[in-house]
TORPAMI-196021 format. One record per residue (C-alpha): residue in one letter; chain; y, x, z. Coordinates in steps of 0.05 Angstrom, whole numbers, plus 5000, padded with zeros to 4 digits. Each point is the difference from the previous one (the first is absolute). Example, Ala and Ser with C-alpha at 12.3 -4.5 7.8 and 13.67 -1.06 7.14 Angstrom:
// TORPAMI-196021
<resn: A	chain: A	c2: 4910	c1: 5246	c3: 5156>
<resn: S	chain: A	c2: 5069	c1: 5027	c3: 4987>
// end
This chain:
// TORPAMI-196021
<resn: X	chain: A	c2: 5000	c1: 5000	c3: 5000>
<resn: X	chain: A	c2: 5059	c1: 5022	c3: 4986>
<resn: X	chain: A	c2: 5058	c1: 4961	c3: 5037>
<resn: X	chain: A	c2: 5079	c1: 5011	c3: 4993>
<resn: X	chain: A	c2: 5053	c1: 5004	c3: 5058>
<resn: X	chain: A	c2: 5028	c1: 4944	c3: 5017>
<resn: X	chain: A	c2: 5084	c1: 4991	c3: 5002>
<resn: X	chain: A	c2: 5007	c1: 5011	c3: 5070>
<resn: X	chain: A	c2: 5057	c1: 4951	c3: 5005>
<resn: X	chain: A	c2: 4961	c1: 4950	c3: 5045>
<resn: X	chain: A	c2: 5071	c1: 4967	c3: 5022>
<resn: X	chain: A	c2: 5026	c1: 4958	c3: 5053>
<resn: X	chain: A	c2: 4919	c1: 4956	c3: 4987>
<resn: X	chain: A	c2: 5010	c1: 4954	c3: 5063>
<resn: X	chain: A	c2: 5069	c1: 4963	c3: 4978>
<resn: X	chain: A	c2: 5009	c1: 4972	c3: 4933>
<resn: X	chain: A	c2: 5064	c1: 5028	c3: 4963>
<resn: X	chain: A	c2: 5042	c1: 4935	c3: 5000>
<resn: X	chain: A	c2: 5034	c1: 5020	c3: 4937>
<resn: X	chain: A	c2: 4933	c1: 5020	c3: 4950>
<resn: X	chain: A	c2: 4958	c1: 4943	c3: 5027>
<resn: X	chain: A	c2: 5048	c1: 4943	c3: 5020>
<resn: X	chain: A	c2: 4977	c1: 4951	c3: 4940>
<resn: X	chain: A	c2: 4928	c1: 5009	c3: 5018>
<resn: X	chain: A	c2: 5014	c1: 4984	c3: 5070>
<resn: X	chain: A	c2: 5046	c1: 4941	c3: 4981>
<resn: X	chain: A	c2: 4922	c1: 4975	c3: 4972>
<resn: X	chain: A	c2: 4978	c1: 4964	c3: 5067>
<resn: X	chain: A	c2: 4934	c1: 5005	c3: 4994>
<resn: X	chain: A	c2: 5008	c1: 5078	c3: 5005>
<resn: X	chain: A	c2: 5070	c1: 5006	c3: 5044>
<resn: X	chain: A	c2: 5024	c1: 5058	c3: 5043>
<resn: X	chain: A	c2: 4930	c1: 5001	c3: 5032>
<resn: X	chain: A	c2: 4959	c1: 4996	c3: 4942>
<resn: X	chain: A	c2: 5045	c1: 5058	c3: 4972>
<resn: X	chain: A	c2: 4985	c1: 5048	c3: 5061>
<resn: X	chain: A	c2: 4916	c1: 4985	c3: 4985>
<resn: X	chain: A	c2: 5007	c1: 5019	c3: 4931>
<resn: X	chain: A	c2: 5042	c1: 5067	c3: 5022>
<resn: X	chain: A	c2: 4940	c1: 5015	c3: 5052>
<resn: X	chain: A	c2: 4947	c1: 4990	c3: 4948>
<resn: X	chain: A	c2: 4958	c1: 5044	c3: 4959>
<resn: X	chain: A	c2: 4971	c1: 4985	c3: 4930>
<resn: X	chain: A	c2: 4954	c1: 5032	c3: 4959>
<resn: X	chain: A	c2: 4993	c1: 4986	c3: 4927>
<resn: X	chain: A	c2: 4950	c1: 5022	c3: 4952>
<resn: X	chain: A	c2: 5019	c1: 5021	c3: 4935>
<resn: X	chain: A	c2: 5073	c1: 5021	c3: 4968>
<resn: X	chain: A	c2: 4980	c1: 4961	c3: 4940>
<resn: X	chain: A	c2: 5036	c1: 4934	c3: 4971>
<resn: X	chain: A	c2: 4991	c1: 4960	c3: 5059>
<resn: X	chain: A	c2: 4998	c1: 5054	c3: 5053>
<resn: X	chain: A	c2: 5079	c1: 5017	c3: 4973>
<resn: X	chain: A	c2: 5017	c1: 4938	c3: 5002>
<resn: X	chain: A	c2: 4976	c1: 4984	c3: 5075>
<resn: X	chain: A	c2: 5025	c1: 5066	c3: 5024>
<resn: X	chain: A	c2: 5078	c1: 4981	c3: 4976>
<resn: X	chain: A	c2: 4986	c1: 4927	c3: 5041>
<resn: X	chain: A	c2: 4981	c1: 5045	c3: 5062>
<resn: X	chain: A	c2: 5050	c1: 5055	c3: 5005>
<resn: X	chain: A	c2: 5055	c1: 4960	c3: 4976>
<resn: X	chain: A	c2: 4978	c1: 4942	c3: 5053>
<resn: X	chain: A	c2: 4997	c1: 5051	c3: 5056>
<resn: X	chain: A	c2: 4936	c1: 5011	c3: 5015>
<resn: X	chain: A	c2: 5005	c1: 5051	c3: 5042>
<resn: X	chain: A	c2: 4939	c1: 5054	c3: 4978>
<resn: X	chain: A	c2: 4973	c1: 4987	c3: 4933>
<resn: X	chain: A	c2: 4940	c1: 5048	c3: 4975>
<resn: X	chain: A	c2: 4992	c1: 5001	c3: 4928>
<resn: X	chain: A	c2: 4941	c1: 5025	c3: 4972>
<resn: X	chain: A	c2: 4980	c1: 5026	c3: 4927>
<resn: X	chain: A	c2: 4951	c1: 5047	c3: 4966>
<resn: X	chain: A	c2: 5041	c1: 5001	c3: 4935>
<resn: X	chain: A	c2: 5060	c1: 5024	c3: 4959>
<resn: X	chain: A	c2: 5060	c1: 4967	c3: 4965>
<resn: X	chain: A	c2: 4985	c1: 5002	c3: 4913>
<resn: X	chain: A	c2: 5046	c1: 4956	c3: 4951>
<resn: X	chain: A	c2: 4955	c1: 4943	c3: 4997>
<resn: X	chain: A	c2: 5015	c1: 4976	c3: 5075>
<resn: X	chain: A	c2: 5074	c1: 4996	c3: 4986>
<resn: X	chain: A	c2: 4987	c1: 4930	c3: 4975>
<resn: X	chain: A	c2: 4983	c1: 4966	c3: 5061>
<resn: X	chain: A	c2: 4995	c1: 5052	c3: 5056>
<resn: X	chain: A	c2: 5075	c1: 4989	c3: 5032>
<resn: X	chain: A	c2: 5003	c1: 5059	c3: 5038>
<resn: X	chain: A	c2: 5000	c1: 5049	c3: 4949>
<resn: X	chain: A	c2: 5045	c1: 5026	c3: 4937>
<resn: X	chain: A	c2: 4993	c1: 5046	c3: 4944>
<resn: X	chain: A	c2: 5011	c1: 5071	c3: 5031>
<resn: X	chain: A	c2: 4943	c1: 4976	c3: 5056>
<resn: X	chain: A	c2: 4946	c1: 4999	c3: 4928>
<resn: X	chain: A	c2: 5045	c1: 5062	c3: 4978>
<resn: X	chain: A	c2: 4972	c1: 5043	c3: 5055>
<resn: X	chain: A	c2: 4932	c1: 4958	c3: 5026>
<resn: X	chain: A	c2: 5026	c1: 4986	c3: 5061>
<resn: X	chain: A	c2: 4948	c1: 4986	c3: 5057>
<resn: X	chain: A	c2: 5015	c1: 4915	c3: 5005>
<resn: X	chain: A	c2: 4992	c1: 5003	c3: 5076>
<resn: X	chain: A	c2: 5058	c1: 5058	c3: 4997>
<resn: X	chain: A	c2: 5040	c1: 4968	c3: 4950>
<resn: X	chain: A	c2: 5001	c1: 4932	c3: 5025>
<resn: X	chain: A	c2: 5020	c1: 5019	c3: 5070>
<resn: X	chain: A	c2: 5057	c1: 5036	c3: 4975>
<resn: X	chain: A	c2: 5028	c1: 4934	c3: 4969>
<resn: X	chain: A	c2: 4987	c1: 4970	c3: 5068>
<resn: X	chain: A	c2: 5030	c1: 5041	c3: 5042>
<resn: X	chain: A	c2: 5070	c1: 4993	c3: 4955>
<resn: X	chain: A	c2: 4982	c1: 4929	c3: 5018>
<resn: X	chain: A	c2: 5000	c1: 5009	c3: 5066>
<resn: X	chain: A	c2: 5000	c1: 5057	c3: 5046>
<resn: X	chain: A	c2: 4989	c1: 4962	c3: 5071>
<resn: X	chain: A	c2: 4931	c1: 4995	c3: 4985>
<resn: X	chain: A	c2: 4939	c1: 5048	c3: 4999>
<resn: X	chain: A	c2: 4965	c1: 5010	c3: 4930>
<resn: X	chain: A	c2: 4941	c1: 5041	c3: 4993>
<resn: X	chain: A	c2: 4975	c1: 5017	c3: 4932>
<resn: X	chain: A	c2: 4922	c1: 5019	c3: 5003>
<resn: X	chain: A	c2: 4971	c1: 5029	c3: 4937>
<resn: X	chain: A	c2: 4930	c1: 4982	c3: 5003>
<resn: X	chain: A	c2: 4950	c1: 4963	c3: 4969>
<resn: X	chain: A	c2: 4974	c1: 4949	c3: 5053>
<resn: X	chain: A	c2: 4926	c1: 5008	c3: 5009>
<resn: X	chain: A	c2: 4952	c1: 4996	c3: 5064>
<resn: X	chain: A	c2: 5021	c1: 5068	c3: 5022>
<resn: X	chain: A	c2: 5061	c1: 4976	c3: 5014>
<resn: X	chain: A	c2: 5009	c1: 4924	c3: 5005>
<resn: X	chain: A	c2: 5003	c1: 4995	c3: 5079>
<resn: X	chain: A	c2: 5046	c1: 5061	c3: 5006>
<resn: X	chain: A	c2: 5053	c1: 4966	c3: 4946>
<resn: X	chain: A	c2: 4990	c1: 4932	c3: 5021>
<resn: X	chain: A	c2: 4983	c1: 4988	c3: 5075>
<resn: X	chain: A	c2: 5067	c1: 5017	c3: 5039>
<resn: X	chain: A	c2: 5035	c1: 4943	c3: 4959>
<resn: X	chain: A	c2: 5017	c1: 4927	c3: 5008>
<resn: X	chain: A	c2: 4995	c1: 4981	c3: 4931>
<resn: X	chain: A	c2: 4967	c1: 5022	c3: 4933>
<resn: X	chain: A	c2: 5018	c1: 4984	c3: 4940>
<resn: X	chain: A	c2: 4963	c1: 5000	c3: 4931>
<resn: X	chain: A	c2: 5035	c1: 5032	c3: 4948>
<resn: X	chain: A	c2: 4937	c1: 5018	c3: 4962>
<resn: X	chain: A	c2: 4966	c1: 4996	c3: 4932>
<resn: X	chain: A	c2: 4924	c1: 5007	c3: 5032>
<resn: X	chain: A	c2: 4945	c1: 4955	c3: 5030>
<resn: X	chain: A	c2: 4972	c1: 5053	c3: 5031>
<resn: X	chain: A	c2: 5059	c1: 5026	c3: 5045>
<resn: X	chain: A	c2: 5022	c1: 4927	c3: 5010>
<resn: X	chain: A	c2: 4933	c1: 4984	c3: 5039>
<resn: X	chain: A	c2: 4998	c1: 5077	c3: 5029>
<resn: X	chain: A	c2: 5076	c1: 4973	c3: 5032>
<resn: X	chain: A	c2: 4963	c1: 4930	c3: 5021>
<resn: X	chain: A	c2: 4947	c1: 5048	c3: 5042>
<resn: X	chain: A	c2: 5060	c1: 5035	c3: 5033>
<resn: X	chain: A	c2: 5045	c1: 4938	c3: 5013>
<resn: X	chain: A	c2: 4927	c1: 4962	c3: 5034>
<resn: X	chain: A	c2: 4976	c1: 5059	c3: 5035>
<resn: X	chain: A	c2: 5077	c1: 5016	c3: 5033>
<resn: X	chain: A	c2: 5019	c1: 4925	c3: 5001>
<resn: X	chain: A	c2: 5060	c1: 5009	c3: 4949>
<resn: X	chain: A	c2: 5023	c1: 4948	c3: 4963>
<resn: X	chain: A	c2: 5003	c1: 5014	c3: 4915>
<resn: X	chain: A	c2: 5026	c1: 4968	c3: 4941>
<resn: X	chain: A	c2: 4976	c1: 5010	c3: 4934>
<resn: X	chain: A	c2: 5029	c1: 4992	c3: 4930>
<resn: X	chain: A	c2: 4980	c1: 5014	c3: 4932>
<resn: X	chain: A	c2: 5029	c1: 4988	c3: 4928>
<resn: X	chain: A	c2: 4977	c1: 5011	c3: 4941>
<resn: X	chain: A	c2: 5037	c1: 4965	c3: 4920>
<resn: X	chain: A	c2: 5048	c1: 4939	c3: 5037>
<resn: X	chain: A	c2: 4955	c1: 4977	c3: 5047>
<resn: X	chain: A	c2: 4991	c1: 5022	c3: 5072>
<resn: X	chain: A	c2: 4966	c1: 4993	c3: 5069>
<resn: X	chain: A	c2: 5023	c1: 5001	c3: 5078>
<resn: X	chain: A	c2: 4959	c1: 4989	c3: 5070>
<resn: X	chain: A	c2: 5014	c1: 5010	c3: 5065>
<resn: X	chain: A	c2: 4946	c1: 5038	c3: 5042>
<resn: X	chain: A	c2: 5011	c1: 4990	c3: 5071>
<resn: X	chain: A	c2: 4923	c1: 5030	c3: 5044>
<resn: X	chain: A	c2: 4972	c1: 4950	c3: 5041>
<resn: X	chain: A	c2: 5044	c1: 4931	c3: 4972>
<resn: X	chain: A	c2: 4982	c1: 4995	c3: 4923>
<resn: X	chain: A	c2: 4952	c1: 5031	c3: 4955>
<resn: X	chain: A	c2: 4995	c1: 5068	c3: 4987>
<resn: X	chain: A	c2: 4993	c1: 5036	c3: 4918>
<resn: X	chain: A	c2: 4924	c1: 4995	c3: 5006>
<resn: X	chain: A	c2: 4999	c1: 4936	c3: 5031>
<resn: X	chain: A	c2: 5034	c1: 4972	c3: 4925>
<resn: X	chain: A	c2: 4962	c1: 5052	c3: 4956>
<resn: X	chain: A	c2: 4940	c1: 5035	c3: 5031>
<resn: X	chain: A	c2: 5015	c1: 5063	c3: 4964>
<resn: X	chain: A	c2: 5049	c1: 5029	c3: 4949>
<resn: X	chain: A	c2: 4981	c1: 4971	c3: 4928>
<resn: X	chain: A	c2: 4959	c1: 5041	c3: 4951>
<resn: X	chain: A	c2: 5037	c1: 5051	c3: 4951>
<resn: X	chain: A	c2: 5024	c1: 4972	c3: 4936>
<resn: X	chain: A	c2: 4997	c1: 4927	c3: 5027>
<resn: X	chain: A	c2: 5067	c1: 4997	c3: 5012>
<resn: X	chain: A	c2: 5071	c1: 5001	c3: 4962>
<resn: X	chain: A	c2: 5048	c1: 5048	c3: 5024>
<resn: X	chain: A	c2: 5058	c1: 5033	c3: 4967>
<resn: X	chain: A	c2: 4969	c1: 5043	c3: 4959>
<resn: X	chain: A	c2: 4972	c1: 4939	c3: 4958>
<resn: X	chain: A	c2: 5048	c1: 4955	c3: 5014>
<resn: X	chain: A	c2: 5064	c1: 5025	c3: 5014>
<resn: X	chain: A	c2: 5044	c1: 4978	c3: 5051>
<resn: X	chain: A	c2: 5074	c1: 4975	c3: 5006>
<resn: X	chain: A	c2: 5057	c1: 5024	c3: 5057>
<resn: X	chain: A	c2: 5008	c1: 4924	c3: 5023>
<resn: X	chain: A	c2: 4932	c1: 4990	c3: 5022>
<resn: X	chain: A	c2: 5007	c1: 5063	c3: 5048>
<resn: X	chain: A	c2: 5065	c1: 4975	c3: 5031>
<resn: X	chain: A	c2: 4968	c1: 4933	c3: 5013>
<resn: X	chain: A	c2: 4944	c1: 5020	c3: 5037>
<resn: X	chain: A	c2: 5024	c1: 5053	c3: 5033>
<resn: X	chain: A	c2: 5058	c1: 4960	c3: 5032>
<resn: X	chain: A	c2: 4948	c1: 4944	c3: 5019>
<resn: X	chain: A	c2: 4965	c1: 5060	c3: 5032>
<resn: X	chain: A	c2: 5064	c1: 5020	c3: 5035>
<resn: X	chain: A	c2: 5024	c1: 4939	c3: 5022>
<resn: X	chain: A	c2: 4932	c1: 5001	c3: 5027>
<resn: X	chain: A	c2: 5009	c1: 5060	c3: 5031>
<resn: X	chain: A	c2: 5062	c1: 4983	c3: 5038>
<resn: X	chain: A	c2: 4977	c1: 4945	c3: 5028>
<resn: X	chain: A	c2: 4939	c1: 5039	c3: 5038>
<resn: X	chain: A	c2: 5042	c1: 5040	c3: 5024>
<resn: X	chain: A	c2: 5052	c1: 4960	c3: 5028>
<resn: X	chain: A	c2: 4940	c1: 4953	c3: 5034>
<resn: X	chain: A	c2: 5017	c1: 4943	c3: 4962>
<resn: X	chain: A	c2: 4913	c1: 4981	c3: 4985>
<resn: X	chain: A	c2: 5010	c1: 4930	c3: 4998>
<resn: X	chain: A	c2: 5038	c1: 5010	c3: 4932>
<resn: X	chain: A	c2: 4954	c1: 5045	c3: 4972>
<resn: X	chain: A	c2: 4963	c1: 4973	c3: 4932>
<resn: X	chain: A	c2: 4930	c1: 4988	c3: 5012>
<resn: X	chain: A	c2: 4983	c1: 4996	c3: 4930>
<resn: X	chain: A	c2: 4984	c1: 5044	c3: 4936>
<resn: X	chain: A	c2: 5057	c1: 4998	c3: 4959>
<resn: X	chain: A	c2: 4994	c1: 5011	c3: 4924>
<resn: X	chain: A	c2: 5051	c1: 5002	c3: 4943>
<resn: X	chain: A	c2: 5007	c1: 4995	c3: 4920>
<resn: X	chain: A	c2: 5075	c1: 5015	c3: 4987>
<resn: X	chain: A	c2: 4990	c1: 4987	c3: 4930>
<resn: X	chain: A	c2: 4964	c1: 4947	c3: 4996>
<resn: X	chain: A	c2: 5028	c1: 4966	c3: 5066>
<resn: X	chain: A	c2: 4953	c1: 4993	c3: 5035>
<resn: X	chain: A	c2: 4989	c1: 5001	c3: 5077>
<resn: X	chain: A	c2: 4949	c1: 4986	c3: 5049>
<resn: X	chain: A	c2: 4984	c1: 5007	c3: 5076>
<resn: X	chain: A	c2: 4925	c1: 4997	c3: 5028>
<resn: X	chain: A	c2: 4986	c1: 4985	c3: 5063>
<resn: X	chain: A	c2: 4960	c1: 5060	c3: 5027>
<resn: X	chain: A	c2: 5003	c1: 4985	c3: 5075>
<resn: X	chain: A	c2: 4925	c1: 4975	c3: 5007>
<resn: X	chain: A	c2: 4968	c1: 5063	c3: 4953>
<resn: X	chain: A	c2: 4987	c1: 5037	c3: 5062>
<resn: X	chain: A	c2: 4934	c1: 5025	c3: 4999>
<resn: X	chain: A	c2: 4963	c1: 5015	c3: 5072>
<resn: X	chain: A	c2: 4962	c1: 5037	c3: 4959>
<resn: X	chain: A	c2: 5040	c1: 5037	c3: 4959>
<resn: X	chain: A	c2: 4983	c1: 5074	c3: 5007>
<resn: X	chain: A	c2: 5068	c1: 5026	c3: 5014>
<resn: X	chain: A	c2: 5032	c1: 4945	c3: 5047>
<resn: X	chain: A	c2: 4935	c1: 4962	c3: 5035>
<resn: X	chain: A	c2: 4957	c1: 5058	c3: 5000>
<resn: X	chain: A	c2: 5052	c1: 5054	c3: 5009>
<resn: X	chain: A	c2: 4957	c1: 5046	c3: 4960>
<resn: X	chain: A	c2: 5059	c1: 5045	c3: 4955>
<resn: X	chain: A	c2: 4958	c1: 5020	c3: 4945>
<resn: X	chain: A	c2: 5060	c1: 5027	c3: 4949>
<resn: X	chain: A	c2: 5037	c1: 5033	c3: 5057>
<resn: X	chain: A	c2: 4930	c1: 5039	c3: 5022>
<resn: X	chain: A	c2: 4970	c1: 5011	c3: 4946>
<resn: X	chain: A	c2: 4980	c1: 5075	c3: 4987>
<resn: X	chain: A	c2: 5045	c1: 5042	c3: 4943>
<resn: X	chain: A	c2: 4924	c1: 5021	c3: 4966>
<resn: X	chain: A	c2: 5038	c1: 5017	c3: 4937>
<resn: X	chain: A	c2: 5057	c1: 5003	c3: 4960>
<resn: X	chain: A	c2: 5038	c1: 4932	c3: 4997>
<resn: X	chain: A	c2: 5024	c1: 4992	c3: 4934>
<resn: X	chain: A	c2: 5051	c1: 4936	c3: 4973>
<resn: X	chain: A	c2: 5025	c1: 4984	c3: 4940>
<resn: X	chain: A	c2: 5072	c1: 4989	c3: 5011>
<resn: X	chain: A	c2: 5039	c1: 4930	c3: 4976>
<resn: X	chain: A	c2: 5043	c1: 4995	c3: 4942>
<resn: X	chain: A	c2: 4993	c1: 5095	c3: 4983>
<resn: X	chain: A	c2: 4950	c1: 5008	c3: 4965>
<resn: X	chain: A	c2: 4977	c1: 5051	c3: 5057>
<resn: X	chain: A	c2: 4950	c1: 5011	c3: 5051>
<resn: X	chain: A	c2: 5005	c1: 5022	c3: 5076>
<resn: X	chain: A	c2: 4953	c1: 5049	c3: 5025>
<resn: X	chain: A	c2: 4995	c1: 5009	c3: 5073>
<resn: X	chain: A	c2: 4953	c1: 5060	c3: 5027>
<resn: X	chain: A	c2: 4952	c1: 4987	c3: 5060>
<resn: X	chain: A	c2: 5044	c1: 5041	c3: 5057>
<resn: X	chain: A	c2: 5076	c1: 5010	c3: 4985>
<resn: X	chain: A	c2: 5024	c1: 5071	c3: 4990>
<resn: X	chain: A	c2: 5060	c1: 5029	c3: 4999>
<resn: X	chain: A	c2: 5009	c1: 5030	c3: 4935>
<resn: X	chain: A	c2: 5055	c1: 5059	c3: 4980>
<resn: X	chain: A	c2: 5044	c1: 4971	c3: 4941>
<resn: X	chain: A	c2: 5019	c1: 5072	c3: 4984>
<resn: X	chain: A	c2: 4933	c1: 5020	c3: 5003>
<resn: X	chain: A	c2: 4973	c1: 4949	c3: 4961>
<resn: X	chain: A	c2: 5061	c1: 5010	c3: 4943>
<resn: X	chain: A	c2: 4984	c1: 5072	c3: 4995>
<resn: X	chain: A	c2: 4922	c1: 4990	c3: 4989>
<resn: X	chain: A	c2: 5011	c1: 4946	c3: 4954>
<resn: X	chain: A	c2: 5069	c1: 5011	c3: 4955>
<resn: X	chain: A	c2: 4950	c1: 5035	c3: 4959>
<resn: X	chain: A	c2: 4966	c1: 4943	c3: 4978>
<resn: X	chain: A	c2: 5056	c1: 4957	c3: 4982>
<resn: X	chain: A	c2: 5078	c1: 4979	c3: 5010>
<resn: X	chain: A	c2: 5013	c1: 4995	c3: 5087>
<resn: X	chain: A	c2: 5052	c1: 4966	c3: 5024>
<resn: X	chain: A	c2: 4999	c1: 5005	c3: 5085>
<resn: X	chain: A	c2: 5055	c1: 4962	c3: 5044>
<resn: X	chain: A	c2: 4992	c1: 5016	c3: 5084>
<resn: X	chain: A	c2: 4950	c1: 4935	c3: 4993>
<resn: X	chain: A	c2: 4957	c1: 5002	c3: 4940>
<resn: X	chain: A	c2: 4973	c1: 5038	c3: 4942>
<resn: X	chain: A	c2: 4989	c1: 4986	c3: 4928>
<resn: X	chain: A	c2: 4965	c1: 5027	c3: 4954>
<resn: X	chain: A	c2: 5011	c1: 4977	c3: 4925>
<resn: X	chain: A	c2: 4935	c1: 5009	c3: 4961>
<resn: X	chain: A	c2: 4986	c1: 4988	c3: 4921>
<resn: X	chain: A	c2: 4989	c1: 4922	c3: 4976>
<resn: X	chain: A	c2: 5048	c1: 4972	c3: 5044>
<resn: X	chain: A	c2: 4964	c1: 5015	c3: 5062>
<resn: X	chain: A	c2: 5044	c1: 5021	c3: 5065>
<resn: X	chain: A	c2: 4964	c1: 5024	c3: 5072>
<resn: X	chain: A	c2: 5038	c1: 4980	c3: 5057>
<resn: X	chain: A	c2: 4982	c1: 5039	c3: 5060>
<resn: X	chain: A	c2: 5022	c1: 4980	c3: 5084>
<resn: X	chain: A	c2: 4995	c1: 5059	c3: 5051>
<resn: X	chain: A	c2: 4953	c1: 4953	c3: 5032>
<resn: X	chain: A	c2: 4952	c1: 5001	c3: 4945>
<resn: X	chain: A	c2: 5008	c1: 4949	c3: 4965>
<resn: X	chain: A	c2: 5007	c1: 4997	c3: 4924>
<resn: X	chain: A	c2: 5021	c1: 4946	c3: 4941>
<resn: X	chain: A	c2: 4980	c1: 5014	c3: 4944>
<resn: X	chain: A	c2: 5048	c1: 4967	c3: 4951>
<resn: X	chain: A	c2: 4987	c1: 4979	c3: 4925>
<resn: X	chain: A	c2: 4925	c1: 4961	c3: 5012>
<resn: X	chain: A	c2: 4974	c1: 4944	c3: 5039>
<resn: X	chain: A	c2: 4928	c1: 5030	c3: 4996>
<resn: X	chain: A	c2: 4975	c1: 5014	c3: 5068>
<resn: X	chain: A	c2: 4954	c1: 5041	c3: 4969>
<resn: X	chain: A	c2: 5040	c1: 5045	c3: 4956>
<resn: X	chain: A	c2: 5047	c1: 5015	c3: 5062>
<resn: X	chain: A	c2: 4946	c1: 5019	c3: 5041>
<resn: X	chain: A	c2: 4977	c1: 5053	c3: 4950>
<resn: X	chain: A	c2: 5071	c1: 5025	c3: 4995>
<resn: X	chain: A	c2: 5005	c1: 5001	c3: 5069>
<resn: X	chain: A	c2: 4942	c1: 5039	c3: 5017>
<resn: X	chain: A	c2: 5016	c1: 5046	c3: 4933>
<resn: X	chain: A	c2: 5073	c1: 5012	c3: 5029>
<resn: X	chain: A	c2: 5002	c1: 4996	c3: 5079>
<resn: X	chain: A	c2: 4926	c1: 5011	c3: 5010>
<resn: X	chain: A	c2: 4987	c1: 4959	c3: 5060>
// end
């Protein structure tokens, strides 16, 4: 793992600035007092992707008071679209997200505590990201980490919202451990490869991500305030183009014997690393390689043994290496590569073992 400092300007947490936050606290249903348990909070959220942005700028800006933002990648041209955060010299120099998002956060607001963690979120380090918060939030593309969170938020008792979008249509819920149904409780386990649309197939528009990702945060805010009795109980779904909405009630899909909630048994959060975990990555044409123990990799090192080979670029966060036929390693100190230009898990494994040789 590889985690950035955080600001350091924690601020005067425990009274709300009258000034920045007076509008919010003109909302009743939040007031002075609901202010102050937003500025005493902590929030995770997964991801620095289109929604993660979006729910990150609703949580600094609202005053939440220590807001960890979490993200294995970097900023390229093709996020611009709909990842808010971000702007054209962040692609420019492949910014870290995690970095480069809390840097437009902290111009947002500097009373409040951001900590950018470059990492990709696996069981080696779920609890340690995830457990000292009040709040997660999912600003993921991936079934898998969405029910790895849903171990961590049942097995610490921290509530979770999830959200996903994909073309104009888009999904919320509200996971709250012991009150409604957990991920596994509505689908048993993440669905198969390939069975699914996502935005590499079907392409996805910026207004989708704003709408579920402010459901999410208004969500959000009222957890954290205490206000449960207006929380939505239901799965909430959305077609902006085709204008369509609908809520299901959820609220009597708890299983008791649902592995993760009625059995408590946290399968994605312990199962072993036995090898490399390998993901094809939404909407890049590009896979994610993972090795079995994190290492902490030279970048100079690495540059000097493999400039040879090919064009290196190297930033203070990440390497690339530009091969022929369009084909670009991406190497992480912590070990972790992308290899850019195929979606064949296969052909970036061979690469990978050919160029890193772990």
């Amino acid at each position: 793992m590889t985690e950035m400092p955080n600001n350091g300007n924690q601020g005067e947490r425990s009274v709300p600035d009258p000034e920045r936050y007076s509008r919010q606290m003109l909302f009743a249903p939040i007031g002075p007092e609901g202010q102050a348990k937003l500025l005493s909070s902590r929030v995770a959220i997964v991801g620095m992707g289109a929604l993660g942005t979006v729910l990150a700028n609703h949580m600094v800006r609202a005053g939440v008071g220590y807001v960890r933002v979490i993200d294995r990648d970097f900023v390229e041209k093709s996020n611009l679209q709909r990842q808010m955060l971000f702007d054209e010299a962040d692609a420019g120099q492949s910014a870290p997200k995690a970095e480069a998002a809390a840097a437009r956060l902290r111009a947002a607001n500097g009373g409040v505590v951001i900590e950018p963690v470059i990492a990709d979120l696996n069981t080696t380090n779920a609890e340690e990201l995830l457990a000292d918060t009040d709040l997660i939030l999912d600003g993921t593309d991936n079934f898998t980490v969405r029910f790895l969170i849903n171990d961590v938020s049942q097995k610490h008792g921290i509530p979770w919202i999830y959200g996903g979008a994909v073309s104009s249509r888009g999904v919320s819920l509200t996971v709250i451990p012991g009150v409604t149904p957990c991920l596994r409780c509505l689908f048993g386990q993440p669905p198969e490869r390939g069975t699914t649309e996502t935005c590499d197939t079907a392409g996805v528009i910026g207004p989708i991500i704003h709408t579920v990702a402010s459901h999410q945060a208004a969500e959000a805010f009222k957890l954290l305030v205490g206000a449960d009795t207006q929380l939505n109980r239901k799965m909430v779904h959305w077609d902006l183009w085709y204008n369509q909405y609908a809520a299901v009630d959820v609220s009597k899909s708890r299983k008791t014997d649902c592995p993760c909630c009625g059995k408590r048994q946290f399968e994605y959060l312990d199962s072993a690393l036995e090898e490399e975990t390998i993901q094809t990555l939404c909407g890049r044409n590009s896979v994610q390689i993972s090795p079995v123990r994190p290492s902490s990799l030279s970048l100079q090192e690495w540059a000097e043994k493999l400039r040879p080979l090919g064009r290196v670029e190297q930033n203070p966060f990440l390497l690339k290496l530009h091969l022929p036929d369009d084909i670009t390693l991406v190497l992480f100190p912590d070990g972790r590569m992308m290899v850019q230009g195929t979606d064949d898990p296969i052909a970036a494994k061979s690469l990978y073992s050919r160029y890193i040789g772990m």
